[in-house]
C-alpha positions as a Python dict, from the first residue, in 0.01 Angstrom:
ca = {
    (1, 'X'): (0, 0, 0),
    (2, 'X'): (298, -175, -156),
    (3, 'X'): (231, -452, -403),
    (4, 'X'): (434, -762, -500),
    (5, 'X'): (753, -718, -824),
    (6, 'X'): (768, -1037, -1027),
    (7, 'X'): (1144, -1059, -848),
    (8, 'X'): (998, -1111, -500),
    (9, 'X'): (1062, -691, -388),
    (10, 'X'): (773, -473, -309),
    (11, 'X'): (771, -134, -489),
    (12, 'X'): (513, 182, -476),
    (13, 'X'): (219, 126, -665),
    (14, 'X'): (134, 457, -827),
    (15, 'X'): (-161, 589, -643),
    (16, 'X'): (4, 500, -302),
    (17, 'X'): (278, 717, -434),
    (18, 'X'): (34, 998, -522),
    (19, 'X'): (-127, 984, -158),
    (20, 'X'): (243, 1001, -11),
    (21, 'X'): (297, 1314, -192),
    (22, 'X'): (-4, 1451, -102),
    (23, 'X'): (48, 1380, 288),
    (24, 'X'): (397, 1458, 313),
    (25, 'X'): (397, 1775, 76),
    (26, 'X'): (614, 2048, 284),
    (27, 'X'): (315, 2250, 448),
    (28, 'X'): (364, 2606, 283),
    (29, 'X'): (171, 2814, 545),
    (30, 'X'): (433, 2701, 821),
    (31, 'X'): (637, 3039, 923),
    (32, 'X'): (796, 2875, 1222),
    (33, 'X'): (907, 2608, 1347),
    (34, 'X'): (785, 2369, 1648),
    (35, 'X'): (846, 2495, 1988),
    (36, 'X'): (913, 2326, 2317),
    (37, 'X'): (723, 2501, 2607),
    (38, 'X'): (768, 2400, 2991),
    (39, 'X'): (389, 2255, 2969),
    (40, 'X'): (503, 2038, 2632),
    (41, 'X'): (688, 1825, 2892),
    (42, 'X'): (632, 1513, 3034),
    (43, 'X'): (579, 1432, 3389),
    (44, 'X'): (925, 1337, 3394),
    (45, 'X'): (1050, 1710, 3389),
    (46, 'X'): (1154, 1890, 3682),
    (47, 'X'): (1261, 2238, 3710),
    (48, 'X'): (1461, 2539, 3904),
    (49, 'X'): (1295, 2847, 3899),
    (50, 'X'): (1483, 3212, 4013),
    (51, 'X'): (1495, 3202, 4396),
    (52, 'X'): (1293, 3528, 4463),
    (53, 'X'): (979, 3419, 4170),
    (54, 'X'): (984, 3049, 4333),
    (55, 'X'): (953, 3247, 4670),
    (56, 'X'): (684, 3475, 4565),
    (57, 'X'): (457, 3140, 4374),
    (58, 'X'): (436, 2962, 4711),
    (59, 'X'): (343, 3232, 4873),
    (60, 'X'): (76, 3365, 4640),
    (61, 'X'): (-103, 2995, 4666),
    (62, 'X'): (-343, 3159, 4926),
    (63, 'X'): (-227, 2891, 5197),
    (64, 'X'): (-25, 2842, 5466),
    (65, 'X'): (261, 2637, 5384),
    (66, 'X'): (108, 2331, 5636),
    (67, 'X'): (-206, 2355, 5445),
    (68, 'X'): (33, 2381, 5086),
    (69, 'X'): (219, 2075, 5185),
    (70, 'X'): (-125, 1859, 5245),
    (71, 'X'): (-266, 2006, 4893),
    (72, 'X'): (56, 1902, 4767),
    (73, 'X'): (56, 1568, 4886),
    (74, 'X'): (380, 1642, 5015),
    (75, 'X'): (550, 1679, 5344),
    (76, 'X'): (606, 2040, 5509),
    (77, 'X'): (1014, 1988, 5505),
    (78, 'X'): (966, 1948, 5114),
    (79, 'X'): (752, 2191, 5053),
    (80, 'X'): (949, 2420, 5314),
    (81, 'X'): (1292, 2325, 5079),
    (82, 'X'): (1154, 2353, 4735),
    (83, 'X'): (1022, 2681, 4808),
    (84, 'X'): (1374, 2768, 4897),
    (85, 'X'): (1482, 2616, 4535),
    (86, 'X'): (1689, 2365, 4732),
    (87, 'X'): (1489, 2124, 4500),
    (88, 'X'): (1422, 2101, 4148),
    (89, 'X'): (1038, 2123, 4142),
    (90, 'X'): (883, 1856, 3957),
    (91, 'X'): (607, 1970, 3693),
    (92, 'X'): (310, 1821, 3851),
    (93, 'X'): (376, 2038, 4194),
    (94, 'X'): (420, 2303, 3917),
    (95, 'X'): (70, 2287, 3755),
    (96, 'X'): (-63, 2291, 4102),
    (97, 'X'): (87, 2594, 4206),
    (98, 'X'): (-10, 2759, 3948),
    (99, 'X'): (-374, 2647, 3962),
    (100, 'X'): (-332, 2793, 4342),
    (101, 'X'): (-154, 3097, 4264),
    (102, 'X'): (-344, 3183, 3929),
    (103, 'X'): (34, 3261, 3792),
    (104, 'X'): (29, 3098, 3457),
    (105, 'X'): (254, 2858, 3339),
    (106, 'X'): (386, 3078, 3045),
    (107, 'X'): (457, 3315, 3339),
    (108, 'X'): (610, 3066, 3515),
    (109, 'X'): (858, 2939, 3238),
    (110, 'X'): (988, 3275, 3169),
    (111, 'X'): (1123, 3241, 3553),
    (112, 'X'): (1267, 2852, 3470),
    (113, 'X'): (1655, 2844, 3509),
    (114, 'X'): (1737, 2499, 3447),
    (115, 'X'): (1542, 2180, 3349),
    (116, 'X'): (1640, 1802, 3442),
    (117, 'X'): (1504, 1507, 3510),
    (118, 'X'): (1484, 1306, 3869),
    (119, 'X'): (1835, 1170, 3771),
    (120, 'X'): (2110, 1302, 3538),
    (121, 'X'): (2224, 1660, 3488),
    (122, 'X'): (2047, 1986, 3396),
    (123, 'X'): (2076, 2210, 3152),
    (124, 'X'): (2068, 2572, 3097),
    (125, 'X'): (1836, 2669, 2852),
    (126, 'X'): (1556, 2958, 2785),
    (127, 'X'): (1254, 2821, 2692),
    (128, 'X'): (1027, 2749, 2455),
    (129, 'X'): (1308, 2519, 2265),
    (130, 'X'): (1247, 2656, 1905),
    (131, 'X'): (1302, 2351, 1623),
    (132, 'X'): (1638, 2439, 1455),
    (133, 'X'): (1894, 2290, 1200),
    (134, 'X'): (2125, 2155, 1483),
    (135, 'X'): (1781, 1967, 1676),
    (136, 'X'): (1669, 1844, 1253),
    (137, 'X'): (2000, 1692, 1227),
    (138, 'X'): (2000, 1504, 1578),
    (139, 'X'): (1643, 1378, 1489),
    (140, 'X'): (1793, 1249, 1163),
    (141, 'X'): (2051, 1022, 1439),
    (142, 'X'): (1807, 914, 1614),
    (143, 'X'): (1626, 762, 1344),
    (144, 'X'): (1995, 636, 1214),
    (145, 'X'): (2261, 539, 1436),
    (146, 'X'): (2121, 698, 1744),
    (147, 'X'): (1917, 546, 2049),
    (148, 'X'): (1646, 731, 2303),
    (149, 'X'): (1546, 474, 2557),
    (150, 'X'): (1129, 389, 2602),
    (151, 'X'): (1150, 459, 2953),
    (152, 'X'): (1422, 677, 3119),
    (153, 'X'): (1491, 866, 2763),
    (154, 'X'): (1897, 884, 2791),
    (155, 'X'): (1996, 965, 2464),
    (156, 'X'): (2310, 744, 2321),
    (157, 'X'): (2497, 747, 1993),
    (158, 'X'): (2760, 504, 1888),
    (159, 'X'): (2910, 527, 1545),
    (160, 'X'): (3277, 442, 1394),
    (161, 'X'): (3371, 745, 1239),
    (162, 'X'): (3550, 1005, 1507),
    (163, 'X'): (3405, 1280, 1297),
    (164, 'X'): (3043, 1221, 1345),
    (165, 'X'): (3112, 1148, 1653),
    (166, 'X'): (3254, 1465, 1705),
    (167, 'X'): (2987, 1645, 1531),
    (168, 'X'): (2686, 1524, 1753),
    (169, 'X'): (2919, 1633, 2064),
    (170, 'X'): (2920, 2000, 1910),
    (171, 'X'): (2584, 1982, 1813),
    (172, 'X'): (2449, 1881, 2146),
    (173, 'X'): (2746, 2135, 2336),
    (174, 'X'): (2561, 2431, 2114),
    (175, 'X'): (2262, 2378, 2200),
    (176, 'X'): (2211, 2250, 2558),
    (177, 'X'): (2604, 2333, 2707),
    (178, 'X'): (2644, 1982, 2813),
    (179, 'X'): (2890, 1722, 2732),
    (180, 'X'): (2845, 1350, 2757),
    (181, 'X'): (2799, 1170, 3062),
    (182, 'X'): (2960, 879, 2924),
    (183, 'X'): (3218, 878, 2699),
    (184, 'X'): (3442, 593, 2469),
    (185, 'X'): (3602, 596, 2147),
    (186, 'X'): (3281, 504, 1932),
    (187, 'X'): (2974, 541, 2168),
    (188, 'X'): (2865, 884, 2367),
    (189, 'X'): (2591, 920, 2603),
    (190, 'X'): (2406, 1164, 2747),
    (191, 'X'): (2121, 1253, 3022),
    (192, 'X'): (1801, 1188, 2981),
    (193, 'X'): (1684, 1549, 2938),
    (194, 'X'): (1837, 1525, 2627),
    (195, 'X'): (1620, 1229, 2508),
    (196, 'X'): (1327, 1395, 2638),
    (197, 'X'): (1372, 1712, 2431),
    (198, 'X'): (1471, 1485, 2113),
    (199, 'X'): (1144, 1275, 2105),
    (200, 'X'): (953, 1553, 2205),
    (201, 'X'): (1084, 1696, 1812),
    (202, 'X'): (1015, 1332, 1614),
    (203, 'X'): (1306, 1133, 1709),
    (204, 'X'): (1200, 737, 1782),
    (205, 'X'): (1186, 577, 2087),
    (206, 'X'): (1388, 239, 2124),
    (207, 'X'): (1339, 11, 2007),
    (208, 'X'): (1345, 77, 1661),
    (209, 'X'): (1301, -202, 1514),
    (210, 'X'): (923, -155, 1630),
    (211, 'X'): (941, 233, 1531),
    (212, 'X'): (661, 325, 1284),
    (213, 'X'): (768, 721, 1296),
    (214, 'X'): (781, 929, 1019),
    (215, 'X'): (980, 1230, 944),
    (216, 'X'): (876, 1495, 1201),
    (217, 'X'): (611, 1758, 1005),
    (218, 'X'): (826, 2050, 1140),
    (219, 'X'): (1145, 1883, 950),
    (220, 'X'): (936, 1924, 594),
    (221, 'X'): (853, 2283, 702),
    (222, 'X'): (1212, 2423, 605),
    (223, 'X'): (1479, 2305, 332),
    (224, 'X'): (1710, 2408, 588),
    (225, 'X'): (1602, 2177, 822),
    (226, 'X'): (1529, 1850, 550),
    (227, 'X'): (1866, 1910, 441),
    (228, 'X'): (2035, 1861, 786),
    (229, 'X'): (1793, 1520, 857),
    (230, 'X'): (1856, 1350, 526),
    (231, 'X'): (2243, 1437, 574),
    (232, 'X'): (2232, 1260, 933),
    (233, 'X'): (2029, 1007, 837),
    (234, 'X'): (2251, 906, 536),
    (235, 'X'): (2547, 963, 733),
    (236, 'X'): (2499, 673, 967),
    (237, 'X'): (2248, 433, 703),
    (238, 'X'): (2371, 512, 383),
    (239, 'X'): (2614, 348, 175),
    (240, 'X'): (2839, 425, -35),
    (241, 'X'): (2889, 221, -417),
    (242, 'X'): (3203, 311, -589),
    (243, 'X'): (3500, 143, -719),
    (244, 'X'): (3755, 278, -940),
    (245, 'X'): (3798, -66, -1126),
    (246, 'X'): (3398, -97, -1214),
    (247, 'X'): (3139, 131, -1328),
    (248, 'X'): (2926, 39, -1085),
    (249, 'X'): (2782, 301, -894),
    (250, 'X'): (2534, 482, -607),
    (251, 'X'): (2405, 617, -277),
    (252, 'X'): (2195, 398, -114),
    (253, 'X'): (1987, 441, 213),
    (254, 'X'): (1922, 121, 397),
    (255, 'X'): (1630, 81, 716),
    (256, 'X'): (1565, -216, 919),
    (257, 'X'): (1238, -307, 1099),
    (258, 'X'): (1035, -562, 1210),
    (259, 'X'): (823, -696, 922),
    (260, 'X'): (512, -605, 1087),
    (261, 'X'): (663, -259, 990),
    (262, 'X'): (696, -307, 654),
    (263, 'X'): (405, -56, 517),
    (264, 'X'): (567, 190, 755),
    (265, 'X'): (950, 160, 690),
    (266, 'X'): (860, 178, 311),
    (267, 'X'): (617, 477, 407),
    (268, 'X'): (949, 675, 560),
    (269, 'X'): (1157, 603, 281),
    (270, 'X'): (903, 740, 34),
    (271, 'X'): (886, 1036, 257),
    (272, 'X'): (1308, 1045, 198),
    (273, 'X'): (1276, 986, -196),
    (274, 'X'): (1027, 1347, -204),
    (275, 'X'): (1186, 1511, 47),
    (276, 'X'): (1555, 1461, -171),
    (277, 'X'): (1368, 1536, -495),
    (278, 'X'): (1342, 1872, -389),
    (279, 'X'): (1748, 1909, -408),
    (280, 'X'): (1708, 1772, -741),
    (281, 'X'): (1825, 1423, -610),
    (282, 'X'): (1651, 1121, -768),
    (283, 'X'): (1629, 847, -657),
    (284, 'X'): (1471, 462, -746),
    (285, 'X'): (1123, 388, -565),
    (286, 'X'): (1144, 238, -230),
    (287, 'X'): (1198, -172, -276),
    (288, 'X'): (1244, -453, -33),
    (289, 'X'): (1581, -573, -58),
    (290, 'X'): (1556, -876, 136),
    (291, 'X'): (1413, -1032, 471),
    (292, 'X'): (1588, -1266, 759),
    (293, 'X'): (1441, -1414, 1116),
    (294, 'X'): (1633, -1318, 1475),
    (295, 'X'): (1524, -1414, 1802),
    (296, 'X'): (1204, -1143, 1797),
    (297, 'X'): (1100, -1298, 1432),
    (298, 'X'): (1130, -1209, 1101),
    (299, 'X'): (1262, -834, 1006),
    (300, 'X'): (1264, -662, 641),
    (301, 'X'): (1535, -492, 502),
    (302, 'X'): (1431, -186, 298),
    (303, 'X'): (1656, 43, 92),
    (304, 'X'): (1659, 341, -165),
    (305, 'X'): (1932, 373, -419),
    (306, 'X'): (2053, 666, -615),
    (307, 'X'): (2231, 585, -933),
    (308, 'X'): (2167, 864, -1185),
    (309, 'X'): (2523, 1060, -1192),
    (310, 'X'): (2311, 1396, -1209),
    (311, 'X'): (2145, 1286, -860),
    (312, 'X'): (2465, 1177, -731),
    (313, 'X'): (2655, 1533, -782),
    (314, 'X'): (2312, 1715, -656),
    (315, 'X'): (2352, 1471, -331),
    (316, 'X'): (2672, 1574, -265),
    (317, 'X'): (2631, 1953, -333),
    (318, 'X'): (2331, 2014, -170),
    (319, 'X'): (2355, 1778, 81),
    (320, 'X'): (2690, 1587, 127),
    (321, 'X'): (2828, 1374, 378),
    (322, 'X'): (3037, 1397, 726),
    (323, 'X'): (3424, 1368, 638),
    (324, 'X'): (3547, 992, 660),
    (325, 'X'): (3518, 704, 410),
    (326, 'X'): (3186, 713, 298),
    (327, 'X'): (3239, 1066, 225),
    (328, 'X'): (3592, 1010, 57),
    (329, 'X'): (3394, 762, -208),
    (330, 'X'): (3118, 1003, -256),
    (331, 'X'): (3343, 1265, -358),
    (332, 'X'): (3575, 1061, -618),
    (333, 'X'): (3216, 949, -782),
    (334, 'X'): (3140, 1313, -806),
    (335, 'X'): (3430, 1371, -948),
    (336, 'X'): (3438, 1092, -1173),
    (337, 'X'): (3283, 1127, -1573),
    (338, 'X'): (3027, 844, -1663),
    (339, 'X'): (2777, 884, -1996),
    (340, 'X'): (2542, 760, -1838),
    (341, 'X'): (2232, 976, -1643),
    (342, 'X'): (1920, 950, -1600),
    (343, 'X'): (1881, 1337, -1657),
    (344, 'X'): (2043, 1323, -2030),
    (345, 'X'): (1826, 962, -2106),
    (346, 'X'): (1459, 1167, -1999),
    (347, 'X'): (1656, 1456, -2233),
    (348, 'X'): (1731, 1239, -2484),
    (349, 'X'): (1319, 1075, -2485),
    (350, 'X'): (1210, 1391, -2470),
    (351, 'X'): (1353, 1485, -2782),
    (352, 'X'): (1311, 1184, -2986),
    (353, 'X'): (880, 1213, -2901),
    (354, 'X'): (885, 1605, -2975),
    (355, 'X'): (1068, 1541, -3312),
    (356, 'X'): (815, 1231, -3440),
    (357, 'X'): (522, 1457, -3301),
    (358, 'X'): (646, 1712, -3549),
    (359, 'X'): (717, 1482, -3825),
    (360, 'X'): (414, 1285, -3799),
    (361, 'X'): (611, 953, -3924),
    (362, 'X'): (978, 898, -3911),
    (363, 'X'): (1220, 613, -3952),
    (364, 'X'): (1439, 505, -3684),
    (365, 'X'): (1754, 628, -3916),
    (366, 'X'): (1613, 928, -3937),
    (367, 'X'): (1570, 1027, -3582),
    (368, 'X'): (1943, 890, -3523),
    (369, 'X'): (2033, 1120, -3780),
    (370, 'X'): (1842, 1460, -3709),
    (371, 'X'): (1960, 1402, -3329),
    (372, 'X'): (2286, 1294, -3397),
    (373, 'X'): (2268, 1008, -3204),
    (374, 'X'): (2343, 603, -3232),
    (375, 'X'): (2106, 401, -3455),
    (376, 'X'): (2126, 147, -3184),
    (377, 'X'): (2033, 378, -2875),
    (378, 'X'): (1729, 504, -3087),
    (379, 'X'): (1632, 143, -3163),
    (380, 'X'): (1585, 94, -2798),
    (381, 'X'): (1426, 443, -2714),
    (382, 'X'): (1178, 291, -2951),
    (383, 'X'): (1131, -27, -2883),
    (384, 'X'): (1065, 159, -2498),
    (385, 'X'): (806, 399, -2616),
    (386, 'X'): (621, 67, -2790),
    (387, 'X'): (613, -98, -2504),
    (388, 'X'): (447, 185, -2311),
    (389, 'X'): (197, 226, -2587),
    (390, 'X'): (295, 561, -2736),
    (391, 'X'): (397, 482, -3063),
    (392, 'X'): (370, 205, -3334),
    (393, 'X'): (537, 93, -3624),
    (394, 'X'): (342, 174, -4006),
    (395, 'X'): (620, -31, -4180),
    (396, 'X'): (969, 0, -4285),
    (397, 'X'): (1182, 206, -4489),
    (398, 'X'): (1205, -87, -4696),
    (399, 'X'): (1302, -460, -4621),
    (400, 'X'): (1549, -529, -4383),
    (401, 'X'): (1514, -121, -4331),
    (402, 'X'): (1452, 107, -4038),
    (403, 'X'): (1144, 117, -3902),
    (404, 'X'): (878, 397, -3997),
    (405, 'X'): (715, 533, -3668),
    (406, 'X'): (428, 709, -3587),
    (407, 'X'): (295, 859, -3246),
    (408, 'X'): (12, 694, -3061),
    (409, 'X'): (-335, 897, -3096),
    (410, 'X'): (-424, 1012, -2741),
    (411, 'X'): (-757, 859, -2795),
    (412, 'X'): (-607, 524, -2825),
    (413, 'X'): (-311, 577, -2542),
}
């Protein structure tokens, strides 16, 4: 899907860009958002039901509970304690009590009063877990600086800036009224319920490097929740370009993966560039910045940069950054006046084709001077359009003269 730049950088070749738009197009006919039901789980789950429902499903099994425990494949003290709700009861032992006692498991759920897994705390929570903003931006640190182990799931997230740090606490403290089991100045962790529920909603599974996930379809259902991925995601692997001494400039959005990820990572970061285009953020094509070899073999560095000053103040209106130093740069380049944009320049092209479509033939002099605008910029808005094949040159003014312009028939474009 990507094809080879004469610098050595892959870049979007324009029908793979046309599929990705396509496929990852915000569904319209989505009213609400993914859900989390007791039966999404994995086998991993366990749960506490209300004493008096837990008492009434083992009894409604038809059996005795000597006969239960054999059906069970469990011993009659166990059975005899979890239908006391000494235990948490594991969901396996759940979908066979309710095969026995014809209760269904949406009945069931509504009688849940904690969840866990065989180790680690529980947490209070009704279900189904409906997808929100707080869950979209968790996902979107995952897939940045945060980790959900492949096999027990604890969820971890280390990062240098207090405030994010801080922020992921709350997040996590609203939603499931837990706080870290682990705790230091730049690295929290928590339970593996947690990362059960997170890659249950998109987030990747370590390790990443590997990781060919995408954005999760329920984040491109809502702006709401887009908004709160890209800002976590950035957050932890964006940068920051600014410099009061220079003009250089931009926000930039760096991945790492294996190389045999490549087509993926570039795939995700494609998915960023549309899902940001809808804030009215622009941003370059997806490129291959460069590639280096660790113990595992060779991995690929992949990046998207925003440099147009119109993006840049759309980026940090409509989506922004977590207070700390990235955030601190973004705002003084906000702030700061440049000429330059990509928005005016399109403007600016625009206006220069309408005009010569109007006047049929003009002289570079004369658009400079009907749009009030440098003889030397037009030159090169020219010389621009020639090499896309839109316009050619009938001649000049006279010698030594601007050159007389005329558009390009469509028939011959």
């Amino acid at each position: 899907m990507a094809s080879e730049a004469i610098d050595g950088t892959s870049h979007w070749t324009s029908d793979a860009h046309t599929e990705l738009i396509n496929s990852y197009r915000s569904p319209s006919n989505v009213d609400t958002p993914l859900s989390l039901n007791l039966w999404n789980f994995s086998d991993r789950i366990r749960a506490y039901l209300n004493p008096d429902f837990c008492n009434r499903l083992f009894d409604s099994s038809g059996a005795h509970l000597q006969s239960l425990s054999q059906s069970l494949h469990l011993s009659y003290p166990c059975v005899c304690h979890l239908r006391r709700g000494l235990y948490s009861l594991p969901l396996p032992v759940l979908r066979q009590l309710s095969n026995l006692s014809e209760i269904s498991l949406s009945a069931i759920q509504a009688h849940v009063t904690s969840i866990q897994t065989r180790s680690g705390k529980s947490i209070t929570i009704p279900l189904p877990i409906r997808g929100n903003a707080l869950l979209a931006s968790l996902v979107g640190h995952v897939f940045g600086d945060g980790y959900v182990g492949s096999r027990k799931r604890q969820f971890e997230y280390s990062n240098k800036n207090p405030y994010l740090i801080q922020e992921v606490k709350e997040s996590i403290s609203s939603l499931f009224g837990i706080s870290p089991i682990s705790e230091r100045e730049d690295r929290i962790e928590y339970p593996c319920i947690i990362g059960e529920i997170l890659s249950y909603f998109g987030a990747p599974l370590a390790p990443k490097i590997y990781s060919h996930d995408p954005v999760p379809a329920w984040v491109l259902s809502s702006k709401k929740y887009q908004r709160s991925f890209l800002k976590a995601f950035f957050d932890d692997d964006g940068s920051v370009m600014y410099s009061p001494n220079y003009r250089a400039k931009g926000v930039n959005l760096y991945v790492i993966r294996h190389v045999q990820e490549e087509a993926t990572v570039l795939s995700l970061l494609e998915q960023v560039r549309i899902m940001l285009s809808a804030f009215g953020v622009h941003s370059g094509k997806p490129l291959v910045s460069r590639y280096y070899t660790k113990r595992d073999g060779k991995r690929v560095v992949a990046y998207l940069n925003i440099t147009d000053y119109d993006s840049i103040v759309a980026f940090n209106a409509c989506i922004g950054l977590t207070t700390g130093a990235k955030n601190l740069k973004l705002q003084a380049l906000a702030l700061r006046e440049m000429r330059y944009s990509k928005g005016h320049e399109s403007a600016l092209e625009e206006r220069i084709f309408r005009y010569l479509l109007k006047k049929k033939m003009v002289s570079t002099a004369g658009i400079a001077k009907f749009l009030k605008t440098p003889v030397q910029k037009i030159k090169k808005k020219m010389d621009h359009f020639l090499r896309q094949g839109r316009v050619y040159i009938v001649g000049r003014v006279s010698p030594n003269r601007s050159f007389l312009w005329k558009p390009m028939e469509k028939k011959h474009m």
